[in-house]
C-alpha positions as CSV (number, residue, x, y, z in Angstrom):
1,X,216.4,161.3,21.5
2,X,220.1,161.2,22.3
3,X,220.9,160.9,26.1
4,X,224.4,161.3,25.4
5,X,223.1,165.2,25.1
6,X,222.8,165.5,28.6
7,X,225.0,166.3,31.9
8,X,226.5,163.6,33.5
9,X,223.5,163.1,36.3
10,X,221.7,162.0,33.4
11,X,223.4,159.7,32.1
12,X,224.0,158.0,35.2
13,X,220.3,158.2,36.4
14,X,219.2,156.6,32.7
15,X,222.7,153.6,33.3
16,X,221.3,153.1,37.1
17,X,217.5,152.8,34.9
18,X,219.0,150.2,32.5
19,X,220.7,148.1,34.7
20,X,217.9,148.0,37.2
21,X,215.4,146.9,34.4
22,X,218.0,144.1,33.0
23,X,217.4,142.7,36.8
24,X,214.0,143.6,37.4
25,X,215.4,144.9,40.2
26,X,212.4,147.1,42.9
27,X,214.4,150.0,42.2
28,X,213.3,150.4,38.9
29,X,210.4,152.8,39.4
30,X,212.4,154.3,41.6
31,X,215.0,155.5,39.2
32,X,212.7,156.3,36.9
33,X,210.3,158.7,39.0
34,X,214.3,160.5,39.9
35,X,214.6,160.8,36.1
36,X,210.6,162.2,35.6
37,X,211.6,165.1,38.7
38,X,215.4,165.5,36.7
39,X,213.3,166.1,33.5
40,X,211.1,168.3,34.8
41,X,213.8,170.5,36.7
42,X,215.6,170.9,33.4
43,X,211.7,171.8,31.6
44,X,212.8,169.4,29.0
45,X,209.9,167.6,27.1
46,X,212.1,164.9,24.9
47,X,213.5,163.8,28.5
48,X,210.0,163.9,29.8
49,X,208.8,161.8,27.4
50,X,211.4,159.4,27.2
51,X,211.3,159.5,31.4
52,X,207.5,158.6,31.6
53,X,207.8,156.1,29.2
54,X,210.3,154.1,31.5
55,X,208.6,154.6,34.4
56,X,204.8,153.2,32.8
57,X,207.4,150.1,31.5
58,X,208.7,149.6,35.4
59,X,205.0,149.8,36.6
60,X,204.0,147.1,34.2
61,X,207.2,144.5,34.8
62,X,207.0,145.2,38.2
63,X,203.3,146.0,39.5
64,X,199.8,145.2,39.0
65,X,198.7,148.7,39.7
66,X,197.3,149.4,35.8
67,X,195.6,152.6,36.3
68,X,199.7,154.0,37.0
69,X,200.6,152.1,34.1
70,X,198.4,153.8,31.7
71,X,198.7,157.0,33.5
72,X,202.0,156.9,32.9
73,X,202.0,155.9,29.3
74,X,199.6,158.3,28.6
75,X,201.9,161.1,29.7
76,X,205.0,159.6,27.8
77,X,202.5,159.5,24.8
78,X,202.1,163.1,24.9
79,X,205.4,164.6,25.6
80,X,207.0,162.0,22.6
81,X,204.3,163.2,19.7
82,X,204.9,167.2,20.8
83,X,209.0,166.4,20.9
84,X,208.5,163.8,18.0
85,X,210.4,161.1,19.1
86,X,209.0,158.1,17.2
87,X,211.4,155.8,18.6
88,X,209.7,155.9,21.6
89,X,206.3,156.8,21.0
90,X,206.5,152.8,18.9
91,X,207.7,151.7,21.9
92,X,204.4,153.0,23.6
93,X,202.1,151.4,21.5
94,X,203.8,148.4,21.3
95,X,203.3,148.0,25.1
96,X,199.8,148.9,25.3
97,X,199.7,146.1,22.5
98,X,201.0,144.1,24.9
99,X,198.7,145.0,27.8
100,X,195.7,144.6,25.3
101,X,196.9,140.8,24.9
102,X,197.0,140.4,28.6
103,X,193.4,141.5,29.1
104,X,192.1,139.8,26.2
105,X,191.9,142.6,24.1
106,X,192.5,141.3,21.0
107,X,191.4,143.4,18.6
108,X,192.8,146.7,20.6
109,X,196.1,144.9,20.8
110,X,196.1,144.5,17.0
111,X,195.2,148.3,16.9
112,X,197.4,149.2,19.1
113,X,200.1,147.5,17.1
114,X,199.4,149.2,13.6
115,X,199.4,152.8,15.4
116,X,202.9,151.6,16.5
117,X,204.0,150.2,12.4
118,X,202.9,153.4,11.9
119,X,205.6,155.3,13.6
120,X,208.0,153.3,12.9
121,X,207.4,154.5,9.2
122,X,209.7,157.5,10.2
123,X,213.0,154.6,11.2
124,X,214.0,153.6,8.2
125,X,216.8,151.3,10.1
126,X,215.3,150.6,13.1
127,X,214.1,146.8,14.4
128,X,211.3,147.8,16.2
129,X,208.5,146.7,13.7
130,X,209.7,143.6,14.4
131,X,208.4,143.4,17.9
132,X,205.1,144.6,16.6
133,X,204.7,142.2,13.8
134,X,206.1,139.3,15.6
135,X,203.5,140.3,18.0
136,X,201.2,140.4,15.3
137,X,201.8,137.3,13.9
138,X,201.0,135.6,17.9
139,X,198.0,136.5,17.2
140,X,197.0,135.1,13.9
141,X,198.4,132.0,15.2
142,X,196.2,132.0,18.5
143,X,193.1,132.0,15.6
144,X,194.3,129.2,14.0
145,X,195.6,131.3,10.7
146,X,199.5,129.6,11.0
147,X,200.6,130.7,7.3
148,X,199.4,134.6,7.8
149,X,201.4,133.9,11.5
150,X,204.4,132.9,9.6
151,X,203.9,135.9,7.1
152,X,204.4,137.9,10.2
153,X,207.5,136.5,12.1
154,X,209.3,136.7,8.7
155,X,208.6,139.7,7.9
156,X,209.7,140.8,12.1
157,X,213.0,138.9,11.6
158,X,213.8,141.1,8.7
159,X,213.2,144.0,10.4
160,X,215.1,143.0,13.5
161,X,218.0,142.4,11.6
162,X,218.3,145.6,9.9
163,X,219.5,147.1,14.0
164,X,222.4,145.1,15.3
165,X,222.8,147.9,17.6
166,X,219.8,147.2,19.2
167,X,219.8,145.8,23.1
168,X,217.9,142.7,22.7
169,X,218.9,141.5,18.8
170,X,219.8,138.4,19.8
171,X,217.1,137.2,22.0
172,X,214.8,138.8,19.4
173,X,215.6,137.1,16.6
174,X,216.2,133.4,18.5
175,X,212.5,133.9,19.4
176,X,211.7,134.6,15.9
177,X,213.2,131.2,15.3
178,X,211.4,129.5,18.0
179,X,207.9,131.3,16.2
180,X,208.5,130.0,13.3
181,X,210.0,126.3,14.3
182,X,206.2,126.3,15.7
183,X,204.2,127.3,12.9
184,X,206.2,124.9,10.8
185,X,205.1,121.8,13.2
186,X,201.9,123.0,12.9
187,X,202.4,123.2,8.7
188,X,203.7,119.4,9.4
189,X,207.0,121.2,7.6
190,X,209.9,118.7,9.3
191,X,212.8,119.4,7.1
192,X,211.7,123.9,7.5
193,X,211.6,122.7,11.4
194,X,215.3,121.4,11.2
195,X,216.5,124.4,9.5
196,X,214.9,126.7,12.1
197,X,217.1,124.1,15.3
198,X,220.3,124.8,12.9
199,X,219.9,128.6,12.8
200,X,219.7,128.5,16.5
201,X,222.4,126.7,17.1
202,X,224.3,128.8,14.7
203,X,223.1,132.2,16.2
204,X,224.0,130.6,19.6
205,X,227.7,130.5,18.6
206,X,227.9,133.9,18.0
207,X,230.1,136.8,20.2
208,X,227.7,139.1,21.2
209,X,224.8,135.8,22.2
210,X,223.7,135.7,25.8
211,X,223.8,131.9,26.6
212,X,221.5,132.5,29.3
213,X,218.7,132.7,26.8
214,X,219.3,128.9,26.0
215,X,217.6,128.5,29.6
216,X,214.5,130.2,28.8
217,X,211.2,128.9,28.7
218,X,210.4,130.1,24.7
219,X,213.3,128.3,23.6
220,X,213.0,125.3,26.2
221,X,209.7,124.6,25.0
222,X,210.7,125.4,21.3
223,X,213.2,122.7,21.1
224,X,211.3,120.2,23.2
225,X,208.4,120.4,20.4
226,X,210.5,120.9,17.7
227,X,212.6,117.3,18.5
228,X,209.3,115.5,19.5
229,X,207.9,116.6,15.9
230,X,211.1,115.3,14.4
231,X,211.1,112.1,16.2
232,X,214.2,112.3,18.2
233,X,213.2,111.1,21.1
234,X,216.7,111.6,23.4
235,X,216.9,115.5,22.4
236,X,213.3,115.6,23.7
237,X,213.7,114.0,27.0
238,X,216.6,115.9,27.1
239,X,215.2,119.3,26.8
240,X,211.7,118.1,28.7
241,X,213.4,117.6,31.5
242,X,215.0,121.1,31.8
243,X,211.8,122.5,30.4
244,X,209.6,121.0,33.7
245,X,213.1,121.6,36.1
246,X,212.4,125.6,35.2
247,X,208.9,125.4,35.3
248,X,208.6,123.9,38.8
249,X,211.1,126.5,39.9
250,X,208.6,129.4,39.0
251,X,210.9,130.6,36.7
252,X,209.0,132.1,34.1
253,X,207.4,135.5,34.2
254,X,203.9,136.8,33.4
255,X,204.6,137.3,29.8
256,X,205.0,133.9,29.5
257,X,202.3,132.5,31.7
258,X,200.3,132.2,28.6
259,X,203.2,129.9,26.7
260,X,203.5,127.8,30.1
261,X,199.6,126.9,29.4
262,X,200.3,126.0,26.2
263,X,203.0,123.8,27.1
264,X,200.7,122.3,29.1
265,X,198.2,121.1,26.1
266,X,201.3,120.0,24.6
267,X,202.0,117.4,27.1
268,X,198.2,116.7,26.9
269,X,198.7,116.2,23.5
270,X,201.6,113.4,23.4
271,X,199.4,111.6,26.1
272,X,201.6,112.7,29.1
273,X,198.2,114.0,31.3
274,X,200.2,113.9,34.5
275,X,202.8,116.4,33.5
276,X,199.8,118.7,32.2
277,X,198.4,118.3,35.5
278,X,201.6,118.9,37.4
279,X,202.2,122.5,35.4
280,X,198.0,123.7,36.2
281,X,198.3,122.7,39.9
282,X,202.4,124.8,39.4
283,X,200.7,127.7,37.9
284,X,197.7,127.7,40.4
285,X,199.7,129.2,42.8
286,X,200.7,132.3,40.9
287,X,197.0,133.2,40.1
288,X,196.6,134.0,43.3
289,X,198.7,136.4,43.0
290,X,197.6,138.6,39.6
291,X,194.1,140.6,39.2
292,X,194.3,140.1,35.4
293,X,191.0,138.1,34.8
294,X,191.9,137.1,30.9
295,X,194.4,134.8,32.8
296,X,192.3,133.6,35.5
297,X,189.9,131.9,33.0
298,X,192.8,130.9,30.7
299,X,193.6,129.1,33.7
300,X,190.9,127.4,34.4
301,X,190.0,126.7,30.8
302,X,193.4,124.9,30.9
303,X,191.9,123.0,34.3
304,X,189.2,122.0,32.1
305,X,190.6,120.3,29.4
306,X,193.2,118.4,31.5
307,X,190.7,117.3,34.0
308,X,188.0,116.1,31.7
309,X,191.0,114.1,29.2
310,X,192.1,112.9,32.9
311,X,188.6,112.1,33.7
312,X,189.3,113.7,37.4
313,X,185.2,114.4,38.3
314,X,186.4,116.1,41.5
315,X,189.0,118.3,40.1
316,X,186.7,119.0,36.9
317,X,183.7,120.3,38.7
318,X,186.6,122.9,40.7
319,X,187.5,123.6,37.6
320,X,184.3,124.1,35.9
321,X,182.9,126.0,38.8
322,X,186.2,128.8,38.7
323,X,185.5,129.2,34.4
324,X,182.4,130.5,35.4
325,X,183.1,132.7,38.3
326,X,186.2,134.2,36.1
327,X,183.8,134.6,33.2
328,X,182.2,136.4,34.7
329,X,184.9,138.6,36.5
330,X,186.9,138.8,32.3
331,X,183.1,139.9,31.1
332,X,183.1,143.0,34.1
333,X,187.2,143.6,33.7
334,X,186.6,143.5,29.5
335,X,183.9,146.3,30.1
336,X,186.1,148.2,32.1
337,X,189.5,148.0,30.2
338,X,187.3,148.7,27.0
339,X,185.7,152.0,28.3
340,X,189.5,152.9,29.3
341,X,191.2,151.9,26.5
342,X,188.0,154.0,24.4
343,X,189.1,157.1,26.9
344,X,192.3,156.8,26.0
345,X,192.4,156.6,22.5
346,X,190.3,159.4,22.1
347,X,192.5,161.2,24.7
348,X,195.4,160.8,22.2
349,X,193.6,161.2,18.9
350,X,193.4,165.0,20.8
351,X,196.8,165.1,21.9
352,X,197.8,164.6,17.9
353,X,195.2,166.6,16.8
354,X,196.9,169.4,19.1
355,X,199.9,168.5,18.2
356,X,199.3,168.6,14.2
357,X,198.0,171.9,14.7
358,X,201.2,172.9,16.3
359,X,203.5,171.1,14.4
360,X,201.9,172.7,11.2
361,X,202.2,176.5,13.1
362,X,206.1,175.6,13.5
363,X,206.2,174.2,9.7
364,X,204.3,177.2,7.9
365,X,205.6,180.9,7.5
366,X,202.4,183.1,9.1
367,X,203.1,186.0,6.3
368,X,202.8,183.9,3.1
369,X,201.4,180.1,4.1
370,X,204.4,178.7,2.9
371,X,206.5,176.4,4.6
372,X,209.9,178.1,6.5
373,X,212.7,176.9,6.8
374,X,212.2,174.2,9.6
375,X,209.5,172.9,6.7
376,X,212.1,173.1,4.7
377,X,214.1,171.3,6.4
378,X,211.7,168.3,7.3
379,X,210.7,167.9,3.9
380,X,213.5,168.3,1.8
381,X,216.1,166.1,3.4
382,X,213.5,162.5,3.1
383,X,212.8,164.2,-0.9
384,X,217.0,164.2,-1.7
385,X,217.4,160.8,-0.1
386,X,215.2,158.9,-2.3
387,X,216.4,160.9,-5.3
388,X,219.9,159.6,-4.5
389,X,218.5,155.8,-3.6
390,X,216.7,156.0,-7.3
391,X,218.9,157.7,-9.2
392,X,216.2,160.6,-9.9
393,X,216.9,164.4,-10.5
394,X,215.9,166.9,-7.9
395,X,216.1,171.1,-8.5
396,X,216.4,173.4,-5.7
397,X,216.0,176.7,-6.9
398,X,216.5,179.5,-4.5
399,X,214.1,182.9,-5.5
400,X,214.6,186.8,-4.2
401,X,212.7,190.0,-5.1
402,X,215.3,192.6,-7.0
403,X,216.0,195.8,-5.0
404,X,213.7,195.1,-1.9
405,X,214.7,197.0,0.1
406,X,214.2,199.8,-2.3
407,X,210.7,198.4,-3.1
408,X,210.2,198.7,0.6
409,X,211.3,202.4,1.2
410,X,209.5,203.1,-2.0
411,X,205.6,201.8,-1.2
412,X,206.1,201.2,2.1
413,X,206.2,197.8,4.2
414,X,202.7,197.1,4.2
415,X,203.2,196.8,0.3
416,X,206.3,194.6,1.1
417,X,204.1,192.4,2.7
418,X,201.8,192.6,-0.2
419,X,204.5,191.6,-2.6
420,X,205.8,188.8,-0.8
421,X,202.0,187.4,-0.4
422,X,201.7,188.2,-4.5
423,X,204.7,185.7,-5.0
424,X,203.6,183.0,-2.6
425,X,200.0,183.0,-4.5
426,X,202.0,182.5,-7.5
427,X,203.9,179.8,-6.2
428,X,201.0,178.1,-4.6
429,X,199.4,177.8,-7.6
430,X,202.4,175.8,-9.1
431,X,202.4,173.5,-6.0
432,X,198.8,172.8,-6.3
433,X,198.6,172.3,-10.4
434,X,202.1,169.5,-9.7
435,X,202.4,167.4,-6.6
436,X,206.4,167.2,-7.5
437,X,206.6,171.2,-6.6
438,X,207.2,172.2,-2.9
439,X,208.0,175.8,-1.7
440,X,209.3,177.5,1.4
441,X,209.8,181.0,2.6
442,X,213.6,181.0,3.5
443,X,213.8,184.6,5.2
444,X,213.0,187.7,4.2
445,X,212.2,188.4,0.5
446,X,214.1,185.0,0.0
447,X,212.1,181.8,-1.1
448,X,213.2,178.2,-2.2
449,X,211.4,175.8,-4.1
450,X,211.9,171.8,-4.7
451,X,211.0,170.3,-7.7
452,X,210.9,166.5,-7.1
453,X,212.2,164.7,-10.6
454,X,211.6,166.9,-13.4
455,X,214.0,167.5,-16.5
456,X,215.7,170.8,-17.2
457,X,213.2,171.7,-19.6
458,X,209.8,171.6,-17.2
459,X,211.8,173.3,-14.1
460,X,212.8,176.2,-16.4
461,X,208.9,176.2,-17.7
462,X,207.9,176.4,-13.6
463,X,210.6,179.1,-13.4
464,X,209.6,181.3,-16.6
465,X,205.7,180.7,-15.5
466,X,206.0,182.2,-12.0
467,X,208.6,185.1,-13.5
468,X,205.8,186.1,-16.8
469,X,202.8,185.7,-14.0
470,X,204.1,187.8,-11.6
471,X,204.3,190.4,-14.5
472,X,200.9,190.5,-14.5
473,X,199.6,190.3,-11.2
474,X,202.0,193.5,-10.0
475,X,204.4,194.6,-12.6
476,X,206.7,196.3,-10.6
477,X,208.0,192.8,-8.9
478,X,210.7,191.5,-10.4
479,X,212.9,188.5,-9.3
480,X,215.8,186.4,-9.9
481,X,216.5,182.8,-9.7
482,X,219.3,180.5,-9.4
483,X,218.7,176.8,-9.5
484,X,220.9,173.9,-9.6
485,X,219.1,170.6,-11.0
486,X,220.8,167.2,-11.3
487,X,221.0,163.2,-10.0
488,X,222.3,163.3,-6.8
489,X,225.3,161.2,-6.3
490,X,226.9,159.5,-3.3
491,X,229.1,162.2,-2.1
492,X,226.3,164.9,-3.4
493,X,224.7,166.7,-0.2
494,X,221.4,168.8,0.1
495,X,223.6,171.4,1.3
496,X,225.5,171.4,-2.2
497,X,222.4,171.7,-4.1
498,X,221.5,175.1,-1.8
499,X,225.0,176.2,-1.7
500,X,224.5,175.9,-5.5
501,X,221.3,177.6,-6.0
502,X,222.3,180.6,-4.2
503,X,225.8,181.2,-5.9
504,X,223.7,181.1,-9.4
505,X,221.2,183.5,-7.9
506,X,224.3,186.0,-6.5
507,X,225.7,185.4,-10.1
508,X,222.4,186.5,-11.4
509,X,222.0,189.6,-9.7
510,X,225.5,190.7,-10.8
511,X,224.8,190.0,-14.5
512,X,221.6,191.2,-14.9
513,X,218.9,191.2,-12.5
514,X,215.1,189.2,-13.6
515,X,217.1,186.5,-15.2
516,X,216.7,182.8,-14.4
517,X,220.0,180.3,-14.3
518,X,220.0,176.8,-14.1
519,X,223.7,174.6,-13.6
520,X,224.3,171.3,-12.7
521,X,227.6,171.5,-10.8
522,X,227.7,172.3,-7.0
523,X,230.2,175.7,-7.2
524,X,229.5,178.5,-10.0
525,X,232.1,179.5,-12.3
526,X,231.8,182.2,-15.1
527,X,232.1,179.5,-17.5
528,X,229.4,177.3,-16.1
529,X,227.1,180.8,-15.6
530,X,227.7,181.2,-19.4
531,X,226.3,177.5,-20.1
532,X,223.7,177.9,-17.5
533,X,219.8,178.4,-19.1
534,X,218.1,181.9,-18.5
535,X,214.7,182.1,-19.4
């Protein structure tokens, strides 16, 4: 979806949206339920989509109230698969991903994730894969698996980098540098480690960098590790100390709340119990504050460990007494989000469904069970594209029924019908005996067919076949065909190739009607009609 199609209230209402999410600011859902009623004054289902979607996002960075969350997202879902905006509908599963992760879900958040891959198979240059497989790859490294963990992050980074244009570019690939700096302390990789500080420091130097992100807690920690690994013990009291300075500020959202207890066990592990104390009784306080029982217990897990290495009886029984009580409250809160999470997914499993149904309707002609021309359209474009990448021929042949019309007056439109239905049998047959053979009703008596990679010789067999069994199914049919087949080339569009077909097909008609030309070159000339093939 392109905003830049809309009025000018738009626009502002989605800059207002932008710049209130950049500073989590509490206008946020705000702006965002003002876009939802603008969407739905203007009945418009891509804005909808793209509306709700921003508005389940603000409920989630800004609110604990889940059941508007999903509500929301649901909605978005919806209105993006019947508008088709993949962009977004990625974006969707990705945060439910995310949610999954923050309720312990893991095996929904991995789900979750792969629905989102899934779309993103339709982006061909778009980064956001990347935030899926990076997210991915968090959780093979929660399991212990490290090297399938840096399969992952590698495999994000390259993704990421294929956008430049995307927002958050930067920040996303300095935190696929601070992923994989981890994974190679954990691979006990120094010299991989090393490279990972330098490409950080380089990516840091760049224009369009936002130095604030040096101040953040991923790459804090990152670097704090990364120099303690390496043995330089100045860089690591150096970034330690603005590490705890940020941490005893509070300034770390909930996303992170996870990586602040794992920076905790990392003081644990280097002997320094105190500060690991320092950062549970820090964190304490927030828990208060968030109904999300996964964290609760990931707290006092934390508790546990630190006060039993501390050997703090007191504080260890506290501790041990809130893992059960928040076991028990993750066990009820897992049972819950699961049965929601089920509801959903088979609430969207309808919606596309539904929407498959549809889209298929708006893809197939109703007369013949061909595709038309928005079929056409969907499928053709993708099928020239990788022709041109590999250098393959493709043959668009564009088809009409001689003297329709007459044929019409003649036997009357109900035997119109009839022929048209005759010729898409035909056709369907061809399509079903060769997987490289697609056809579409193009209006009227006019129909085009694709033949993905096949030499001059097999598309003029196709050709002569459908001419010769038409023959014998009705006799008095008769068509003519013009097809252009050749390797696309870089300037070549798929608008040459039609543009083509149909100028061979006029040419046809005026030379002698039921005859078949094929050419290679984009405009028809006498001469080229003369070297053309006719079955």
């Amino acid at each position: 979806m392109n905003i830049r199609n809309y009025d000018d209230e738009v626009q502002s209402l989605n800059e207002e949206l932008f710049a209130a999410r950049s500073t989590m600011s509490a206008n946020y859902t705000n702006i965002c339920n003002r876009l939802v009623r603008k969407a739905k004054d203007l009945q418009d289902n891509s804005l909808l989509g793209y509306a709700y979607y921003y508005l389940a996002d603000a409920y989630y960075l800004l609110s604990t109230d889940y059941r508007k969350f999903n509500q929301n997202l649901l909605k978005a879902i919806e209105y993006l698969q019947i508008d088709g905006d993949y962009e977004h509908l990625a974006r969707c599963y990705n945060l439910l991903g995310i949610d999954a992760l923050n309720h312990g879900n893991y095996e929904l958040a991995l789900d979750f994730f792969m629905k989102g891959i899934q779309y993103c198979e339709k982006l061909p240059d778009s980064g956001i894969p990347g935030f899926m497989e990076f997210n991915i790859g968090h959780i093979y490294y929660k399991f212990g698996d490290v090297k399938a963990a840096l399969s992952n992050v590698r495999s994000a980074y390259k993704h990421i980098r294929r956008n430049r244009t995307e927002s958050l570019y930067y920040r996303n690939l300095f935190y696929c540098y601070c992923f994989e700096s981890n994974c190679y302390i954990q691979l006990e990789k120094p010299d991989s480690v090393l490279k990972c500080l330098e490409s950080m420091d380089k990516l840091s130097r760049e224009s369009g960098f936002n130095k604030e992100l040096l101040n953040g807690l991923p790459i804090l920690d990152t670097k704090a590790r990364a120099y303690y690994f390496l043995g330089k013990k100045e860089e690591f009291e150096h970034y330690s100390d603005l590490l705890m300075a940020m941490i005893r500020e509070n300034k770390f959202s909930l996303d992170d709340m996870e990586d602040v207890f794992d920076t905790a066990r990392f003081y644990m592990q280097i002997g320094q119990g105190d500060i690991a104390a320092e950062i549970a009784q820090i964190t304490a306080r927030s828990m208060g504050e968030l109904n999300i029982a996964n964290l609760r217990l990931g707290h006092a897990r934390l508790r546990c460990e630190i006060y039993e290495k501390l050997r703090d009886e007191e504080e260890l029984f506290r501790a041990y007494r809130d893992f059960y009580f928040f076991s028990k409250e993750f066990e009820r809160e897992k049972m819950v989000n699961y049965k929601f999470f089920a509801a959903m997914r088979a609430k969207m499993v309808s919606v596309e469904k539904e929407n498959g149904i549809l889209l298929k309707k708006a893809e197939t002609d109703q007369l013949t069970g061909l595709g038309n021309r928005y079929g056409l359209n969907e499928y053709a474009e993708p099928v020239f594209e990788k022709a041109r990448i590999n250098q393959t021929h493709m043959a668009v042949e564009l088809l009409d029924v001689d003297d329709f019309k007459q044929f019409n007056d003649t036997y009357g439109h109900y035997a119109g019908d009839k022929c048209l239905k005759t010729i898409a049998e035909v056709i369907l047959e061809m399509c079903h005996n060769d997987s490289a053979i697609h056809a579409f009703r193009y209006g009227g008596d006019e129909f085009v067919i694709i033949y993905d990679n096949l030499s001059d010789e097999k598309v003029l067999e196709y050709a002569s076949f459908l001419r010769s069994r038409l023959k014998e199914k009705d006799p008095a049919i008769s068509i003519s065909q013009g097809i252009r087949n050749s390797v696309p080339q870089e300037s070549t569009k798929l608008w040459d190739y039609m543009y083509a077909a149909d100028n061979a097909l006029y040419e046809v008609k005026g030379h002698k009607k039921g005859e078949i030309a094929l050419i290679h070159k984009a405009v028809i000339s006498q001469e080229s009609l003369s070297e053309a093939h006719r079955g």
